[in-house]
C-alpha positions as CSV (number, residue, x, y, z in Angstrom):
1,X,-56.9,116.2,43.9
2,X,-56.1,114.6,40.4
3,X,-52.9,115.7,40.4
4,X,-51.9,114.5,43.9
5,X,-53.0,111.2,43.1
6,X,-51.0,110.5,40.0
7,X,-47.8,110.5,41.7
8,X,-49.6,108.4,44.4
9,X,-50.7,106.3,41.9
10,X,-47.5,106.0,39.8
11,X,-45.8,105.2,43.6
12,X,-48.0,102.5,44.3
13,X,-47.6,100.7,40.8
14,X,-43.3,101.1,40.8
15,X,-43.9,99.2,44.3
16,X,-46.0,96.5,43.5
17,X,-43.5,96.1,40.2
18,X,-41.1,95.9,42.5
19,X,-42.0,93.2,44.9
20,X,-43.6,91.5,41.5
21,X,-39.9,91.7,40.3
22,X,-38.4,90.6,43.6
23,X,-40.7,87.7,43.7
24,X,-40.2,86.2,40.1
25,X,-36.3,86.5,40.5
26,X,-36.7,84.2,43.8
27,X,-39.1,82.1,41.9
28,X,-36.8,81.2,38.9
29,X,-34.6,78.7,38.9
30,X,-31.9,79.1,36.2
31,X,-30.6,76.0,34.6
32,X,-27.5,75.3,32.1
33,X,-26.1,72.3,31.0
34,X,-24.3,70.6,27.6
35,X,-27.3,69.0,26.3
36,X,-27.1,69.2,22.8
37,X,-28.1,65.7,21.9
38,X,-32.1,66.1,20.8
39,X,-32.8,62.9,22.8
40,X,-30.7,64.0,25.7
41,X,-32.3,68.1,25.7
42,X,-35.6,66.5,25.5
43,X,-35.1,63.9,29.0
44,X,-34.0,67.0,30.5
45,X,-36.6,69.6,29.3
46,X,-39.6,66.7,30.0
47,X,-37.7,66.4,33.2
48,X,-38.3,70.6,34.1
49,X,-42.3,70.0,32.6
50,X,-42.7,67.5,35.3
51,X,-40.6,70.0,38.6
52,X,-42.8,72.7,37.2
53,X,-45.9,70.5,37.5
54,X,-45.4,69.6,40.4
55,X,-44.1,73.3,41.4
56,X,-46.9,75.7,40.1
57,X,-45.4,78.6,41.9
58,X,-41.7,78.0,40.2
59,X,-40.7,78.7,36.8
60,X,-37.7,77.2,35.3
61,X,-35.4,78.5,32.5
62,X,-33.1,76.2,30.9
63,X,-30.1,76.8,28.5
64,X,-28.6,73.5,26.7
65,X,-24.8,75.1,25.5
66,X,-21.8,72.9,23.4
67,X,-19.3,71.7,25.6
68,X,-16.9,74.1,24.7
69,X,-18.4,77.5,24.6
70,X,-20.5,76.2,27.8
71,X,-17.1,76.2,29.9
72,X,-16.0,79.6,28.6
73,X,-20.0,80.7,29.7
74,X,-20.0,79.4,32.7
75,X,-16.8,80.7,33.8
76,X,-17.8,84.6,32.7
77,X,-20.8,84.1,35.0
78,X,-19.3,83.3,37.8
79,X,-16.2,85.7,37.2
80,X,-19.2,88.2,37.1
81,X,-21.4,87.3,40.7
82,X,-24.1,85.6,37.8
83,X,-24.0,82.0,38.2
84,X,-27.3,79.7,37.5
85,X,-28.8,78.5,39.7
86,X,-28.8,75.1,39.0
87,X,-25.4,74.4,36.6
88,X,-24.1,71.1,35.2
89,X,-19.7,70.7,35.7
90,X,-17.2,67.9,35.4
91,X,-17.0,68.1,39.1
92,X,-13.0,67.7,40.0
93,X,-10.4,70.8,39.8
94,X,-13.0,73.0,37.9
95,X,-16.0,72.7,40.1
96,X,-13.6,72.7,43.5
97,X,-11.8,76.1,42.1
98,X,-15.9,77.6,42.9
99,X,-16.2,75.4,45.8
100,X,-12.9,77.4,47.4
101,X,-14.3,80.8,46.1
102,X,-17.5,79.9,48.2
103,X,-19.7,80.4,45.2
104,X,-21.1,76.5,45.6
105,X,-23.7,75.5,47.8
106,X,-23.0,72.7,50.1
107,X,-24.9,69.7,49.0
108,X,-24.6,67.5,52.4
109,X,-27.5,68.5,54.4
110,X,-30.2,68.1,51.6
111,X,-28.8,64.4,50.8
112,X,-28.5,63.7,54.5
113,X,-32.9,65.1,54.3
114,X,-33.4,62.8,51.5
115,X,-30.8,59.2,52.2
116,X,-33.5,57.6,49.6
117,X,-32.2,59.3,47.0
118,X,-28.7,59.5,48.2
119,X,-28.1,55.9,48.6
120,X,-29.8,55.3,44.9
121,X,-25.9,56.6,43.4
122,X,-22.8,54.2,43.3
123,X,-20.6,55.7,45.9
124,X,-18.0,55.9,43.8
125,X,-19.9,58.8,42.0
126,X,-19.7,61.0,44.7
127,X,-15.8,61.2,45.0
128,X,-15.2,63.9,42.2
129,X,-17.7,66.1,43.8
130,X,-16.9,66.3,47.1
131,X,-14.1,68.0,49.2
132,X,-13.2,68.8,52.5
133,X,-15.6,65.8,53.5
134,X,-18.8,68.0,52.4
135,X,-20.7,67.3,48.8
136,X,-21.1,69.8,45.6
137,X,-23.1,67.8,43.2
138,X,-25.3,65.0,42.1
139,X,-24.1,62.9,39.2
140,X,-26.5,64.3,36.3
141,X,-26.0,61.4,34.1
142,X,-23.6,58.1,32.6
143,X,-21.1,56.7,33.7
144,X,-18.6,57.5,30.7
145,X,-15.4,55.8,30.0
146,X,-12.6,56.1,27.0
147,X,-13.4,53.5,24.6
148,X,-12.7,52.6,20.9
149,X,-15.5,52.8,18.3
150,X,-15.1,51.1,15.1
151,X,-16.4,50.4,12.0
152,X,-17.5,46.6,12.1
153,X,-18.1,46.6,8.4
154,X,-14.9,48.4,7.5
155,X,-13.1,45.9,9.8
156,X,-14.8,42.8,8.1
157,X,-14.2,44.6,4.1
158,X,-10.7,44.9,5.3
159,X,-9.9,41.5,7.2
160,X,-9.2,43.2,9.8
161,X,-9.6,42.5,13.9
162,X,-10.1,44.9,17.0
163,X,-6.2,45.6,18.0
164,X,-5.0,43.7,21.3
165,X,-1.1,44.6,21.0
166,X,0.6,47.8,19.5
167,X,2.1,46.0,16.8
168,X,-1.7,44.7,15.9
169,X,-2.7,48.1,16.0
170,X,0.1,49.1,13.5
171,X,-0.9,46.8,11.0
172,X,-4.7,47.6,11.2
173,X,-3.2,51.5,10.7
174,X,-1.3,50.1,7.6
175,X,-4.1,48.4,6.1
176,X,-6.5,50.8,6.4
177,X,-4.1,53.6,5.1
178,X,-3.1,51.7,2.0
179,X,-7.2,51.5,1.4
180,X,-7.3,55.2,1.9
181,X,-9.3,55.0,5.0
182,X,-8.4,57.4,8.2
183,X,-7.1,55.0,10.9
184,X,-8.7,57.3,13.8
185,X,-11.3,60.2,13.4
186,X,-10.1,63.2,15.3
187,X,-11.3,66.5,16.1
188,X,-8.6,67.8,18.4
189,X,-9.5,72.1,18.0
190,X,-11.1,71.1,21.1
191,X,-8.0,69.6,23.1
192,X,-9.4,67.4,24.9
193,X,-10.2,64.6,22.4
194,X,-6.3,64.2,21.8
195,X,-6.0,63.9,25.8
196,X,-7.7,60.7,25.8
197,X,-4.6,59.3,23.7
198,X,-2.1,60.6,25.8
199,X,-4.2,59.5,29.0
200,X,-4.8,56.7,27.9
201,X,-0.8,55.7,26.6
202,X,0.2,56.7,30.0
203,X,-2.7,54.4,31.6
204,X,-1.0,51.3,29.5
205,X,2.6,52.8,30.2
206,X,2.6,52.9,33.5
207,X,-0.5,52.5,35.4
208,X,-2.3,54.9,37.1
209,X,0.2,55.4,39.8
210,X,2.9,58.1,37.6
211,X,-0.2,60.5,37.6
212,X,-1.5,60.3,40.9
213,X,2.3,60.5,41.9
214,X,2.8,64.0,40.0
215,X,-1.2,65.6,41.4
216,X,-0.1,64.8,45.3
217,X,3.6,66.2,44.3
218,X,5.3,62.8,45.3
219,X,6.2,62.2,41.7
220,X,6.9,64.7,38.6
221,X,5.2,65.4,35.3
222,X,8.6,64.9,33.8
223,X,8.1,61.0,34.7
224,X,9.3,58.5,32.1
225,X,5.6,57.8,31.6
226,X,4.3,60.9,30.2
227,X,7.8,61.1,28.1
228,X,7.0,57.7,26.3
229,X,3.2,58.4,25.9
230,X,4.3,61.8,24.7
231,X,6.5,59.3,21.4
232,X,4.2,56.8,21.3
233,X,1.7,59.8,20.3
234,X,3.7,61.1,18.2
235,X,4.8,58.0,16.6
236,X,0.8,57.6,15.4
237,X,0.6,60.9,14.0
238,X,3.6,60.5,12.1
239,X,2.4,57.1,10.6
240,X,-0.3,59.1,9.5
241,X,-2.7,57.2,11.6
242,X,-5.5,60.6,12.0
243,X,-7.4,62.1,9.7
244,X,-5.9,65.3,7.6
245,X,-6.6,68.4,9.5
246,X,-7.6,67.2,12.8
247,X,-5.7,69.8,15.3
248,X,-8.2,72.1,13.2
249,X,-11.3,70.1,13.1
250,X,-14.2,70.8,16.1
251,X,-15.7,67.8,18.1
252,X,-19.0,70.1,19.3
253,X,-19.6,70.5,15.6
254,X,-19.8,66.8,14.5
255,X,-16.8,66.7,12.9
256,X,-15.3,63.7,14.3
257,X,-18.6,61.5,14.0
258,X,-19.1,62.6,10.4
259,X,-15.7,61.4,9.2
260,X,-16.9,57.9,11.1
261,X,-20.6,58.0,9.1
262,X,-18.6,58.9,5.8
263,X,-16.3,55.4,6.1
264,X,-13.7,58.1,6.1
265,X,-12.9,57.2,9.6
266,X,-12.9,53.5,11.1
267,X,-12.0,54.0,14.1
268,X,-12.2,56.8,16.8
269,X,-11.2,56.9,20.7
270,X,-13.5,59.1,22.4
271,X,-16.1,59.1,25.9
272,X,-18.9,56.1,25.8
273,X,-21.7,59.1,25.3
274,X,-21.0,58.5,21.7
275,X,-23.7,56.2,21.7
276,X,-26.2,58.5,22.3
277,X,-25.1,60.9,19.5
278,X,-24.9,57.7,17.3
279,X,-28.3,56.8,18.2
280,X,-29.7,60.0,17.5
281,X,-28.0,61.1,14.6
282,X,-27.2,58.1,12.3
283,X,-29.2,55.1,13.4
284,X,-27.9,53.0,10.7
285,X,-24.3,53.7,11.7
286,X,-25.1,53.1,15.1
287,X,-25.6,49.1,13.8
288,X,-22.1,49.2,12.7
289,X,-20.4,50.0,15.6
290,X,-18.6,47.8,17.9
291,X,-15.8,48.5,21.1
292,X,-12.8,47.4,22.1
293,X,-10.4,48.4,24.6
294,X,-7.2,50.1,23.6
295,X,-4.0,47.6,22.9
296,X,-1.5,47.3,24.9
297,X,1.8,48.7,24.9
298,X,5.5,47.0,24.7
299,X,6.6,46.9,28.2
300,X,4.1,48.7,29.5
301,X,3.0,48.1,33.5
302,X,-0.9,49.5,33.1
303,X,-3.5,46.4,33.2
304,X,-5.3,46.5,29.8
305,X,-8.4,46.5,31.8
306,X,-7.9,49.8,33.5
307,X,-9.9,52.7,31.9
308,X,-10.3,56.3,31.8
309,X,-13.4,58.5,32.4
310,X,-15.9,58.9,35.2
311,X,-18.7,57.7,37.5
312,X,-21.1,60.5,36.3
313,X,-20.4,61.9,33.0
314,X,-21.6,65.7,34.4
315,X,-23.2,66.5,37.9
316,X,-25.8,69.0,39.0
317,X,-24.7,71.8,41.1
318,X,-26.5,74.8,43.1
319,X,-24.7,78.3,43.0
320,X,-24.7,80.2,46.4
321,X,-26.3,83.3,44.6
322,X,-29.0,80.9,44.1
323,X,-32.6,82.9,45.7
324,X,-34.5,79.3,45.9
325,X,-32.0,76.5,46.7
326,X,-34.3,74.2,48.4
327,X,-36.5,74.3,45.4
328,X,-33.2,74.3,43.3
329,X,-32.7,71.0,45.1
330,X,-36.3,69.8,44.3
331,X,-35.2,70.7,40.6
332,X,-32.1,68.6,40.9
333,X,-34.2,65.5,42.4
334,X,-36.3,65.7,39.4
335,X,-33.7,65.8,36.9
336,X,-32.3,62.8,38.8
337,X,-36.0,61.1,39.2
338,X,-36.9,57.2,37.8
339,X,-38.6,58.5,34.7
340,X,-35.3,60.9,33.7
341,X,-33.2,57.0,34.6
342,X,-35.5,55.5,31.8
343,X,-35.4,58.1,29.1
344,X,-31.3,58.7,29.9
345,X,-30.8,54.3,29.7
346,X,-33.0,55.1,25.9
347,X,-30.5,57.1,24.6
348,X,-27.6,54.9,25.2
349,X,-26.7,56.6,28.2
350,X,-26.5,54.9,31.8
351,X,-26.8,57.4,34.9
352,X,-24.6,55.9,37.6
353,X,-27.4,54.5,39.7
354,X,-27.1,50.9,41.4
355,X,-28.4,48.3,39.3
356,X,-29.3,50.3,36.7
357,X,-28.0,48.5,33.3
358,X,-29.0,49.3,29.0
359,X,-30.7,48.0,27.2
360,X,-28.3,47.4,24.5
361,X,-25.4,45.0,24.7
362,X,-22.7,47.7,23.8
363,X,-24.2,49.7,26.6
364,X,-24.2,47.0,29.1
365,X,-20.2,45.7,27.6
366,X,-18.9,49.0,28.3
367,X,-20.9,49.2,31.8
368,X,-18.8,45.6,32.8
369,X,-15.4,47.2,31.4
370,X,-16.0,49.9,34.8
371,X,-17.1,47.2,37.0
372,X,-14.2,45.0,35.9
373,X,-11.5,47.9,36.1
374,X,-9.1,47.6,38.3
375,X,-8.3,51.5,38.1
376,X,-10.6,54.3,37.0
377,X,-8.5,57.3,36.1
378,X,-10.2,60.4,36.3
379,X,-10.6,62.4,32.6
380,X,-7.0,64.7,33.7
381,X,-8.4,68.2,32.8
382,X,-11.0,67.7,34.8
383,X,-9.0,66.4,38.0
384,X,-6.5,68.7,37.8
385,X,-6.3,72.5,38.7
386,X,-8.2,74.6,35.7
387,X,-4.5,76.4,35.0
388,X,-3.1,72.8,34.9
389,X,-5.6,71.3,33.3
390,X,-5.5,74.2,30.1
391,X,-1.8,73.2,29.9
392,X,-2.5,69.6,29.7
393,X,-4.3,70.5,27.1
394,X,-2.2,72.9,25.4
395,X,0.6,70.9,25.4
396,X,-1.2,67.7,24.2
397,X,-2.3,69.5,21.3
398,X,1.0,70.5,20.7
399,X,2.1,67.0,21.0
400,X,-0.1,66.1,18.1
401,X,1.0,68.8,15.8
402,X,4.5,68.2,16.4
403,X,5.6,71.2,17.3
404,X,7.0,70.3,20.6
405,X,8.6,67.3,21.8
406,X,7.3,65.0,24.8
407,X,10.3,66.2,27.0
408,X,9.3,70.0,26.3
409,X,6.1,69.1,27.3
410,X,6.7,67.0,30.5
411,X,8.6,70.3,31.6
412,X,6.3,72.6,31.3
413,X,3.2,71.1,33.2
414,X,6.3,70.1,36.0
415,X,7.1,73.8,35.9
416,X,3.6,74.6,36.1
417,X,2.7,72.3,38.7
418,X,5.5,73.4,41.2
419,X,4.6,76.9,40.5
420,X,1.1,75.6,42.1
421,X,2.7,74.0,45.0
């Protein structure tokens, strides 16, 4: 009798493993994002203590991954049927490629459920996330824009003032070089830190309109615009105007801030989440820094007062493979709650929620720049298709090594692009 009931036994224990198993798997909710700010993994992880509070029956596991190798993780676990559950993107091309592969959950009817906490956004933050008139995501956090940082103190030692014309920003490359101080930090490894030049050259060129022209196919890649952005780059790196090494030098690493902490640096173009690494890295720094927008260009049809970046720095997604979305969603609301607002506006970041403002003055000047901004121009690797947006890249980078010339790469995103048609 013994004997039969060991098997019995070992039967009965495999089964209750199993629906044990079954049950934690629909009662963890899988989170990633690009936290690697202290201040910014901390609003986040406080933000998961209070869901799991609140949701004793739910567990949630979180992984904070740098920028770069989280776009390279996230794409192996979708390519393999594993997604998270809850996943941070850039919205745009990226997040609609998973949209069109159905691997997305449709947003719509939980915000329509809960029009509090819909109507708390900007509108304008829900335009990169949503397609075919149906929502993907929930702006996680900031509204980030392109913006020079500089060394006030450098700027003062020097006699120097933020640039407002090309020719002012020559001679502030001039003097600092002849003081042996780097003009711009740059970590360009990356890619997408020497974008925001040429972005932001073809923004003063020619206005947003070239780009939009060559995304909806009405205009080309090969437009005079990118051509001239593509010389005026190349005319900075030939005056010396970066730091040695930068095409090898990585941005998730630090690389770019520490030239700035070092005085090696003075100034550096990069997204207004800077602050918050400022804040928590180098405090003292952080006192030194002041903005300005980037100069104008000779001839060039873009207002000034146009900039570059987004209405929701990342937003939170749900993957279809996802065994508890409307807890998922919970999750999401939390991240999103008034509490998460507060501790995001303390380290220098402002989620795009209406009237929500710094409390710094840099914070709140750079929050003014987007309200005043007659054009807010997408980041373009995040707008465009992920092939088109990893030749962007590729070509930019090029651009800044010099080892191909502006009309080389205007042809090859046209090519590209046409291919895509």
């Amino acid at each position: 009798m013994k004997q039969f009931l060991k098997p019995l036994a070992a039967a009965a224990m495999f089964a209750a493993f199993a629906v044990t198993t079954t049950a934690s798997i629909a009662d963890t909710i899988t989170e990633w994002d690009l936290k690697t700010v202290p201040q910014e993994q901390k609003a986040v992880d406080d933000a998961v203590g209070r869901f799991k509070a609140a949701n004793p029956g739910v567990d949630v596991q979180s992984a904070h991954t740098l920028n770069d190798a989280y776009k390279t993780k996230l794409k192996i676990a979708f390519g393999a049927g594993d997604p998270p559950c809850v996943f941070a993107s850039w919205g745009g091309g990226v997040l609609n490629e998973y949209v069109k592969a159905g691997q997305v959950t449709d947003l719509t009817p939980y915000l329509d459920k809960n029009p509090a906490f819909k109507n708390k956004f900007l509108p304008q933050s829900w335009q990169n996330v949503t397609f075919n008139g149906k929502i993907y995501g929930v702006a996680a956090d900031n509204t980030a824009i392109a913006t020079v940082f500089y060394n006030k103190e450098l700027f003062a030692k020097y006699n120097l003032q933020p640039p407002k014309t090309w020719d002012d920003l020559l001679n502030v490359i001039k003097v600092l070089k002849s003081h042996d101080v780097a003009p711009f930090a740059l970590a360009n490894k990356n890619k997408w830190t020497g974008s925001m030049y040429f972005m932001t050259l073809a923004d003063r060129i020619g206005g947003p309109q070239p780009f939009i022209n060559a995304v909806n196919r009405t205009g080309s890649f090969e437009d005079p615009t990118f051509i001239e952005a593509g010389k005026r780059l190349q005319e900075l790196v030939k005056l010396g105007a970066f730091a040695p090494g930068f095409n090898g030098l990585d941005y998730d690493t630090g690389a770019q801030r520490r030239l700035m902490y070092a005085d090696k640096a003075a100034m550096e173009l990069i997204g207004s989440w800077e602050i918050s690494a400022f804040k928590s890295e180098n405090p003292d720094f952080y006192k030194k820094v002041g903005t300005f927008e980037f100069p104008t260009v000779p001839g060039g049809k873009g207002d000034p007062k146009d900039v570059i970046g987004t209405i929701g720095d990342n937003f939170w997604s749900i993957s279809k493979s996802c065994k508890n979305p409307d807890a998922a969603f919970k999750l999401i609301m939390t991240l999103d709650d008034d509490q998460s607002l507060k501790d995001h506006i303390a380290s220098g970041r402002v989620p795009p929620i209406k009237g929500a403002r710094g409390d710094e003055p840099i914070v709140n000047n750079l929050l003014d720049e987007v309200a005043q901004a007659p054009s807010v121009q997408l980041w373009y690797d995040q707008l465009l298709s992920p092939q088109l947006g990893e030749m962007h890249k590729d070509t930019v980078q090029a651009l800044f090594g010099l080892t191909m010339t502006p009309e080389q790469a205007a042809a090859k995103m046209e090519t590209l692009a046409k291919q895509e048609k």
